[in-house]
C-alpha positions in Angstrom: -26.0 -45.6 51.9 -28.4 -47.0 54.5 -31.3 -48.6 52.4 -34.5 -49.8 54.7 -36.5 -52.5 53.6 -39.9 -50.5 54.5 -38.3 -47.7 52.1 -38.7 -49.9 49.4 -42.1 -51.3 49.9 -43.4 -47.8 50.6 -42.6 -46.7 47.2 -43.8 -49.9 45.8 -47.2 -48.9 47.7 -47.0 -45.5 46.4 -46.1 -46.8 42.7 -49.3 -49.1 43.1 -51.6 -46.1 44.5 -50.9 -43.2 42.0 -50.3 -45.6 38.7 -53.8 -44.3 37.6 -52.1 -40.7 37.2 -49.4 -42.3 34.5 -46.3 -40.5 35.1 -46.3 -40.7 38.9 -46.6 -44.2 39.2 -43.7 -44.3 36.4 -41.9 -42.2 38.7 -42.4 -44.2 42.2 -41.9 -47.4 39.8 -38.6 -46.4 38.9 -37.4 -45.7 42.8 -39.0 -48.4 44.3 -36.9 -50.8 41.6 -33.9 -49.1 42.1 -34.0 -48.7 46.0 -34.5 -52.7 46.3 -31.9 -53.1 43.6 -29.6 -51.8 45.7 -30.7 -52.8 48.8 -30.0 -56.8 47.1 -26.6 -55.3 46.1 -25.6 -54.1 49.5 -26.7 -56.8 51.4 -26.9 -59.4 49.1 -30.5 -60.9 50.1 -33.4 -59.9 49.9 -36.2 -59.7 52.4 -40.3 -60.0 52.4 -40.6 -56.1 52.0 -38.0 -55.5 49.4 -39.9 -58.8 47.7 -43.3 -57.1 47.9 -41.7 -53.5 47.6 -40.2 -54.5 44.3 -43.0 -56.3 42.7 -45.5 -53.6 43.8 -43.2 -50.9 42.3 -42.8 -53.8 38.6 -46.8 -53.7 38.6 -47.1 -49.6 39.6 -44.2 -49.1 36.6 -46.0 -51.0 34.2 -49.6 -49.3 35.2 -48.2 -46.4 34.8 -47.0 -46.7 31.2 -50.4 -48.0 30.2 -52.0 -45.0 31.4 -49.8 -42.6 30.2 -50.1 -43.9 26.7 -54.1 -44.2 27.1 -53.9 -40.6 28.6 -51.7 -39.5 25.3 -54.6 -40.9 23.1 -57.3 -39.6 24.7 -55.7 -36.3 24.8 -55.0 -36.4 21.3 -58.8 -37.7 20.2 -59.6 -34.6 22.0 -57.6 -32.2 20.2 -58.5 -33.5 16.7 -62.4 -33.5 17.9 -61.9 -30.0 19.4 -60.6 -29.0 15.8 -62.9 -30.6 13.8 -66.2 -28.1 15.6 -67.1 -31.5 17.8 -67.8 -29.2 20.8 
């Protein structure tokens, strides 16, 4: 398997650019990581993209978790205020 160092740093970029949307930056998180993870296995070195490709997609992965949970809650303050004749 033929793993390109810009393959990882785009889905760093993309992990970084949708982490606001939760689950999409969770999801381009996860591939970035494993892309350079196995570009460092293959080759066993690692290069300025994979560098900036995995720590874009560690920050995007994170981001992404925070929003999902803070998405989660504010769905579920909506709910219980939609119940409770709020609206």
């Amino acid at each position: 398997m033929d793993i390109k160092p810009s393959n990882v740093l785009t889905f760093g970029i993309l992990a970084v650019a949708f982490c606001g949307m939760g689950i999409l930056g969770i999801i381009f998180g996860a591939i970035g990581k494993n892309k350079a993870r196995a570009y460092v296995d293959a080759y066993g070195q690692t290069t300025g993209q994979v560098k900036a490709g995995s720590i874009m997609s560690k920050i995007g992965f994170i981001i992404g978790i925070i929003m999902t949970v803070i998405w989660a809650i504010y769905i579920v303050i909506f709910a219980v205020a939609a119940a409770n004749g709020a609206f």
